[in-house]
C-alpha positions as CSV (number, residue, x, y, z in Angstrom):
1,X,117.7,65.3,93.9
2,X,115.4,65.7,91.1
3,X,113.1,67.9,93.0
4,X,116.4,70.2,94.2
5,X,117.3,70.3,90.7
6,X,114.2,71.3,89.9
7,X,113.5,74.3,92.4
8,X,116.8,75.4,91.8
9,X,115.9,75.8,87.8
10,X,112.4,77.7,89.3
11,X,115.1,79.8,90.5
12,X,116.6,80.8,87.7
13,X,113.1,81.2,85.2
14,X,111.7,83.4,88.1
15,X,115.0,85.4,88.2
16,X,115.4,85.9,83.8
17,X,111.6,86.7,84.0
18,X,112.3,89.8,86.4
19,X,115.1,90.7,84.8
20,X,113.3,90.5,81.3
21,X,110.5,92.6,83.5
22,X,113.0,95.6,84.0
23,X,114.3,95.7,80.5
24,X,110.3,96.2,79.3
25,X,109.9,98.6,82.2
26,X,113.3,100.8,81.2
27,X,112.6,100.7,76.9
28,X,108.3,101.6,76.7
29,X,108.8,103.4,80.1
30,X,106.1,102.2,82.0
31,X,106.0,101.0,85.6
32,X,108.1,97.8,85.9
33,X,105.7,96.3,88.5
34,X,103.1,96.1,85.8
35,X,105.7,93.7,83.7
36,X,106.7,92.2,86.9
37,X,102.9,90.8,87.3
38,X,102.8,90.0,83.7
39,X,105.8,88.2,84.1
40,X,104.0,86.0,86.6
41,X,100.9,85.2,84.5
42,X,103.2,84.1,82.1
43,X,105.0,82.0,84.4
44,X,101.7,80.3,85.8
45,X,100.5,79.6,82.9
46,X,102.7,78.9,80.2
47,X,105.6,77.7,81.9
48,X,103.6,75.8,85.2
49,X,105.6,77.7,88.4
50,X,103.5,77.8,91.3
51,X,103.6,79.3,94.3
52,X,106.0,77.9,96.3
53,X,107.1,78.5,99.9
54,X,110.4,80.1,99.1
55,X,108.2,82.9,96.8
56,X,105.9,83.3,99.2
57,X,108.0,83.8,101.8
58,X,110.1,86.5,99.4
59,X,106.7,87.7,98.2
60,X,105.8,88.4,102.0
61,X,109.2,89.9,102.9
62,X,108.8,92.0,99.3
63,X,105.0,93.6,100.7
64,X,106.8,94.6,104.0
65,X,109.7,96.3,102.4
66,X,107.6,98.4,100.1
67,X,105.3,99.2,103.1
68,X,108.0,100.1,105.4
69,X,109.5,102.7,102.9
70,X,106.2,104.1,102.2
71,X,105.8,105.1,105.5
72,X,109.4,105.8,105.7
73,X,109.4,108.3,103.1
74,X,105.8,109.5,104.4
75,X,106.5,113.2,105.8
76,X,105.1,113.3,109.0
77,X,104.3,117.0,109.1
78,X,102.5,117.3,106.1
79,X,100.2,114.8,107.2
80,X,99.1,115.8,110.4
81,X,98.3,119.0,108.6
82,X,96.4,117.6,105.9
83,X,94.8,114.9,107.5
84,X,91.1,116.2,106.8
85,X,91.9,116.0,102.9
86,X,93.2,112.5,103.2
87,X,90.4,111.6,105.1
88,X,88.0,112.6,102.8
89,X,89.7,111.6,99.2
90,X,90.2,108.0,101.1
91,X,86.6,108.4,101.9
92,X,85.6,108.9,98.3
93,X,87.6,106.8,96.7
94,X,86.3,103.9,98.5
95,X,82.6,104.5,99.1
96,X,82.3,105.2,95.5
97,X,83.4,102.4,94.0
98,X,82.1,99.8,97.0
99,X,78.3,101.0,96.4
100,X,78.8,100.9,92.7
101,X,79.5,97.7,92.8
102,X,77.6,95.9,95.2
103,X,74.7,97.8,93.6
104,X,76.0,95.9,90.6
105,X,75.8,92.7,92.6
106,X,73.1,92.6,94.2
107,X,70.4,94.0,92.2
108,X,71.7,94.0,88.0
109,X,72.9,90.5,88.8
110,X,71.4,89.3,91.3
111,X,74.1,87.9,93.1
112,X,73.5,87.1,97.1
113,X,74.3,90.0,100.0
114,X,77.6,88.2,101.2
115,X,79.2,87.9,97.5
116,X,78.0,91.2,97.1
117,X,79.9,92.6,99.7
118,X,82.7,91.0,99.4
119,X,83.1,91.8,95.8
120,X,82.6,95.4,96.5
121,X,85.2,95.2,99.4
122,X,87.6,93.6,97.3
123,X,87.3,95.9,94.0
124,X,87.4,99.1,95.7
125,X,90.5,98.8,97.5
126,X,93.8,101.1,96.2
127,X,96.9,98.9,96.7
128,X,99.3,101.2,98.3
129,X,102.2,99.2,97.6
130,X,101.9,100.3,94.0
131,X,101.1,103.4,94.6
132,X,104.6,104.0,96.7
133,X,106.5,102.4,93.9
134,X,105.2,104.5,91.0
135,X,105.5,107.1,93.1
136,X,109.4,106.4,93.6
137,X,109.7,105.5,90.3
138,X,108.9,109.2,88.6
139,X,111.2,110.5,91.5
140,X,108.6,112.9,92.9
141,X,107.7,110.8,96.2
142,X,108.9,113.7,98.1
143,X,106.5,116.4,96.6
144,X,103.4,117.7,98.6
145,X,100.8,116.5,95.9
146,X,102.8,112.7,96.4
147,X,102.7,113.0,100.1
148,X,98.8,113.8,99.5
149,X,98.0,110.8,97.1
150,X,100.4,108.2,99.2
151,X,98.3,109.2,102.6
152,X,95.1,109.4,101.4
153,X,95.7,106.2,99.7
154,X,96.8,104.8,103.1
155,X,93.1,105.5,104.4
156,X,91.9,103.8,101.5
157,X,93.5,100.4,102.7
158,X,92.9,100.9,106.3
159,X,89.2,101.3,105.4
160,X,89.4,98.1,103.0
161,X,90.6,96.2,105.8
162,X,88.3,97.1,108.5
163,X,85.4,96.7,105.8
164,X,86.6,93.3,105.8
165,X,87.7,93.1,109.9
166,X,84.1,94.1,110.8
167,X,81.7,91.9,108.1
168,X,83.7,88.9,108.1
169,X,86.0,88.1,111.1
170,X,84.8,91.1,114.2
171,X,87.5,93.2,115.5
172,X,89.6,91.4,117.8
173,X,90.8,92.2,121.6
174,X,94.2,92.2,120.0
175,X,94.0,94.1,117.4
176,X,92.7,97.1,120.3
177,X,95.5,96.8,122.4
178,X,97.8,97.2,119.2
179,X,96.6,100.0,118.6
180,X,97.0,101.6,121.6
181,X,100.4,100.5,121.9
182,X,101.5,102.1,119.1
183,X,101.7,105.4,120.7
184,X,103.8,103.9,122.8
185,X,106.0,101.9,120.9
186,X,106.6,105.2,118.7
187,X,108.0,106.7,122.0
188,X,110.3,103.5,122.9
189,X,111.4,102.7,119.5
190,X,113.4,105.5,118.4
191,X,115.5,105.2,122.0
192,X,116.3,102.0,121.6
193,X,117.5,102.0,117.8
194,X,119.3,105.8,118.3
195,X,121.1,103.3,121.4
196,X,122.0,100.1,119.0
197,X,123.1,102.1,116.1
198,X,125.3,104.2,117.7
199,X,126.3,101.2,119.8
200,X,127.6,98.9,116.9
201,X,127.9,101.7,114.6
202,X,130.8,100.6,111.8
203,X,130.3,97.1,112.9
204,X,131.4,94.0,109.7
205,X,127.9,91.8,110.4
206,X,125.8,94.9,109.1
207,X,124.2,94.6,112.7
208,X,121.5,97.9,112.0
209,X,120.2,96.1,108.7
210,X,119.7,92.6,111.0
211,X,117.9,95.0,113.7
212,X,115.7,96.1,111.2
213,X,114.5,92.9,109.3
214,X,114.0,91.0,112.4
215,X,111.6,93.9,113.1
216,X,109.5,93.6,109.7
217,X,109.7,90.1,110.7
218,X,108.4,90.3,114.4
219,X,105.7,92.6,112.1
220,X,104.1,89.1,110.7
221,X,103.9,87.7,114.3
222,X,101.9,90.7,115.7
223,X,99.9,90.8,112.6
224,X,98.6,87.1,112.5
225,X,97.4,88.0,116.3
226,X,95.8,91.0,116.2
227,X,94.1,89.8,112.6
228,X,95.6,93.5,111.5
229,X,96.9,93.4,107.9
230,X,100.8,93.1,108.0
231,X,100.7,96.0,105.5
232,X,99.4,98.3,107.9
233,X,101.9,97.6,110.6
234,X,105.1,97.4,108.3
235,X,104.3,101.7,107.3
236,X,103.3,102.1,110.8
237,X,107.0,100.6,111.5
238,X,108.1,102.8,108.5
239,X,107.2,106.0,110.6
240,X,108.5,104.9,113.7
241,X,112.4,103.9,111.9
242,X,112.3,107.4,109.6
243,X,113.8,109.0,113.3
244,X,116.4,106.5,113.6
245,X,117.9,106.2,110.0
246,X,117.5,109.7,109.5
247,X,121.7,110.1,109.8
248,X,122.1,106.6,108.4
249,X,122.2,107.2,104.3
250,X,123.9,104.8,103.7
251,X,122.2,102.0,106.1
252,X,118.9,103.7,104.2
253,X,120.1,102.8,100.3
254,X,121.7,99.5,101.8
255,X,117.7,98.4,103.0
256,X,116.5,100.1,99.2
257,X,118.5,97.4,97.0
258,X,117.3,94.8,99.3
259,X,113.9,95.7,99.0
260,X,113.9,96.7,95.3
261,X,116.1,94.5,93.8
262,X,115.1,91.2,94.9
263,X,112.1,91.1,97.3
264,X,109.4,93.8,95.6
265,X,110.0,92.6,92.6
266,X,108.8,88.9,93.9
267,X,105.9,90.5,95.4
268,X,105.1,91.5,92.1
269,X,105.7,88.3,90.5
270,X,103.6,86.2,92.9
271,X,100.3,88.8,92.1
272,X,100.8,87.9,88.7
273,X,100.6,83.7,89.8
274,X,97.2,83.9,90.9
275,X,96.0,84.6,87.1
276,X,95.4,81.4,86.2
277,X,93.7,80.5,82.9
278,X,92.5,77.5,83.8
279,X,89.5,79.0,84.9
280,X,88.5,81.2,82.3
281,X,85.0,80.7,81.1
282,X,82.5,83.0,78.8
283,X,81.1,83.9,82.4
284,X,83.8,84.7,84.0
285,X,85.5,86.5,80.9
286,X,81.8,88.9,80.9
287,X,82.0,89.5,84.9
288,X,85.4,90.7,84.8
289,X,85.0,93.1,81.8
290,X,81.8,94.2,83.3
291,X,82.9,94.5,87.4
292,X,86.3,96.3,85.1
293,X,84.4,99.0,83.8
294,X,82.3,99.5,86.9
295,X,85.2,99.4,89.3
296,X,87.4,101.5,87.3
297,X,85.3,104.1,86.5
298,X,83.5,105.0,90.0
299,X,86.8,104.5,91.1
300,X,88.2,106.9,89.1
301,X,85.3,109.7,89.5
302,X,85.1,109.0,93.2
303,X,88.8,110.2,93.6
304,X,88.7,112.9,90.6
305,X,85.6,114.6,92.6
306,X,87.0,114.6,95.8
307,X,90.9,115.6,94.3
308,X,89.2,118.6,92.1
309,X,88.3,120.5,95.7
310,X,91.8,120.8,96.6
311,X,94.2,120.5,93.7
312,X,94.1,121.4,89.7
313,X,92.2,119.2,87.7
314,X,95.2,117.9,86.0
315,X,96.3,116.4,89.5
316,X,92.6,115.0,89.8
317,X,92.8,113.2,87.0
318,X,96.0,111.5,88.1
319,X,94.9,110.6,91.1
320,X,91.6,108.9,89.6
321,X,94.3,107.1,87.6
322,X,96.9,106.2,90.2
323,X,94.2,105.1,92.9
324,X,93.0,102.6,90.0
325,X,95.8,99.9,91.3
326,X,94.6,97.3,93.3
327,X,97.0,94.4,93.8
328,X,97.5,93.3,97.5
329,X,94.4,93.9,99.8
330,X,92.2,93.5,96.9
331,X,94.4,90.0,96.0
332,X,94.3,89.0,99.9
333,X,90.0,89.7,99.9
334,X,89.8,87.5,96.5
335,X,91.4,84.6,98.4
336,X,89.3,85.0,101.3
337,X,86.3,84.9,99.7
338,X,87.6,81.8,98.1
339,X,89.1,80.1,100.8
340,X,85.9,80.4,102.9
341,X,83.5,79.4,99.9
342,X,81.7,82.9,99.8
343,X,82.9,82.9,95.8
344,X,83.5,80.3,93.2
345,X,86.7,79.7,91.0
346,X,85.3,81.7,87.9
347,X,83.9,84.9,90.5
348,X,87.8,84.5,91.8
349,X,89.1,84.5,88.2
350,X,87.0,87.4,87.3
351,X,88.5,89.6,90.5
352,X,91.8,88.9,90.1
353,X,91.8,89.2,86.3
354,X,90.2,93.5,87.5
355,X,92.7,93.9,90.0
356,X,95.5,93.2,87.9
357,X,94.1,94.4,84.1
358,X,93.1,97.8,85.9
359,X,96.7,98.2,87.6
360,X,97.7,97.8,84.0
361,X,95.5,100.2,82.1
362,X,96.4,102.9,85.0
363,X,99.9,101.9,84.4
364,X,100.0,102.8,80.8
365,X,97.1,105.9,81.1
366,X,99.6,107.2,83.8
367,X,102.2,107.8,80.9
368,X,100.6,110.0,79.4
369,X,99.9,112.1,82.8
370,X,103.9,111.8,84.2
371,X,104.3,115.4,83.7
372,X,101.2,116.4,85.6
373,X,102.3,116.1,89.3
């Protein structure tokens, strides 16, 4: 009884804290995932919530959502035009930052080749997740220079996780064969939802919104078995489902106040519970100012340099910004490395405490560049 009571009043904290999160976000005008995070360093640390499975689960659902509408609201079109330039900012944007700092690493601080690596992995990564919901946030996700940043920030993850894929775990059979089904599956897809929706079209048990969960769902099975991040599936789904609910508004903003009003928001949250404070030391408090300013710099020159070829510089510079936020992937290598023993608790503390401060700083720096795209 006690411990119901208790998860129900974990409930109701985690709730007032997002809620509190969106007020901060609507009054200084700054992205309310940043207060969302914050909101869960405060609640790991001052008020002792942990993860538990019910967030997690929420947090998982939250990830999918965001990367099903970012590949939802992805136009097709312009991609496949501009593919060459997302190739090469992606490119950039990674390499720069991953040789800074496993140059760093290895030979400033003399750190061995495999936390080297994974470091450099894990602080170069973009998260698109935040990317898509700033994105939607300044209402400008459908412009050509958002549709540029939101691909080429796509490549970015895709290299982060076969970086990781190909050091640490090998590219499985699976994950081959998933990739060549998904030709395939974009062809069979469509038919079948065009043939449910119109099917059960009016229906009282919302029967389009079930179809389309127990797909992000079945996302999580075919993820853990092909060793393919669930990110990259869910806006690989997001593509394939544009077709269906193109005709479907109102199915569309139905799935939006799901996603954003309960389940991003809990993604954002349970980023911010990993910051614990437990484990900060002198160390770890010099590695994360130091891997800060090396990450977010060659981060941000890496994208500014390869931006500058094909857009003004004023759009450069808020790409080298909005490529600054690393949350999921770059949260996801951190507890590898961890898991596995490759890093201690204070190197752990001291990427986590980047990934989330830098989201930050390019959260507030992006305020002052709003106008500029």
């Amino acid at each position: 009884m006690q411990e119901h009571l208790a998860i129900n009043s974990n409930c109701v904290i985690v709730a007032v804290l997002i809620l509190v999160a969106g007020v901060f976000s609507l009054e200084l005008g700054i992205s309310v995932a940043v207060f969302e995070i914050l909101a869960g360093v405060f609640a790991a640390n001052f008020l002792g919530i942990e993860p538990k499975p019910w967030i997690d689960f929420l947090a998982n659902f939250g990830l999918l959502g965001l990367m099903f509408f970012a590949g939802f609201e992805t136009d097709f079109p312009m991609l496949k035009k501009n593919w060459k330039t997302s190739i090469k900012v992606g490119l950039l944007s990674f390499l720069v930052p991953m040789l800074s700092v496993f140059i760093l690493c290895k030979f400033a601080l003399r750190m061995n080749e495999l936390e080297s690596v994974l470091l450099s992995i894990g602080l170069s990564t973009t998260s698109l997740a935040l990317v898509y919901s700033v994105l939607k946030e300044k209402n400008v996700i459908r412009s050509k220079a958002a549709q540029g940043i939101l691909s080429a920030s796509m490549v970015v993850d895709l290299l982060s996780m076969f970086a990781l894929m190909s050091l640490f775990q090998g590219i499985s059979y699976a994950a081959v064969v998933v990739v060549i089904m998904i030709p395939l599956t974009k062809v069979i897809v469509p038919h079948i939802g065009h043939w449910l929706f119109r099917r059960y079209r009016g229906n009282q048990i919302e029967f389009q919104i079930r179809f389309i969960l127990l797909s992000l769902l079945s996302l999580v099975v075919v993820s853990q078995t092909s060793e393919i991040h669930v990110a990259v599936l869910a806006f690989v789904g997001g593509f394939f489902f544009s077709e269906i609910l193109e005709h479907h508004a109102i199915i569309e903003e139905k799935l939006k106040s799901i996603v954003f009003g309960l389940m991003a928001p809990i993604f954002f949250f349970r980023a911010g519970l990993t910051v614990k404070f437990e484990f900060v030391t002198a160390g770890a408090i010099y590695l994360a100012l130091l891997f800060g300013f090396v990450a977010f710099v060659s981060k941000y020159l890496g994208t500014f340099l390869a931006v500058r070829k094909f857009l003004k510089p004023s759009m450069a510079r808020f790409s080298g910004l909005i490529f600054n936020f690393r949350l999921s992937f770059g949260i996801v290598v951190a507890t590898f490395g961890l898991e596995k023993g490759m890093i201690t608790p204070e190197l752990f503390f001291a990427m986590i405490s980047v990934i989330v401060l830098t989201s930050i700083l390019s959260s507030i720096l992006l305020k002052t560049h709003a106008h500029e795209i």
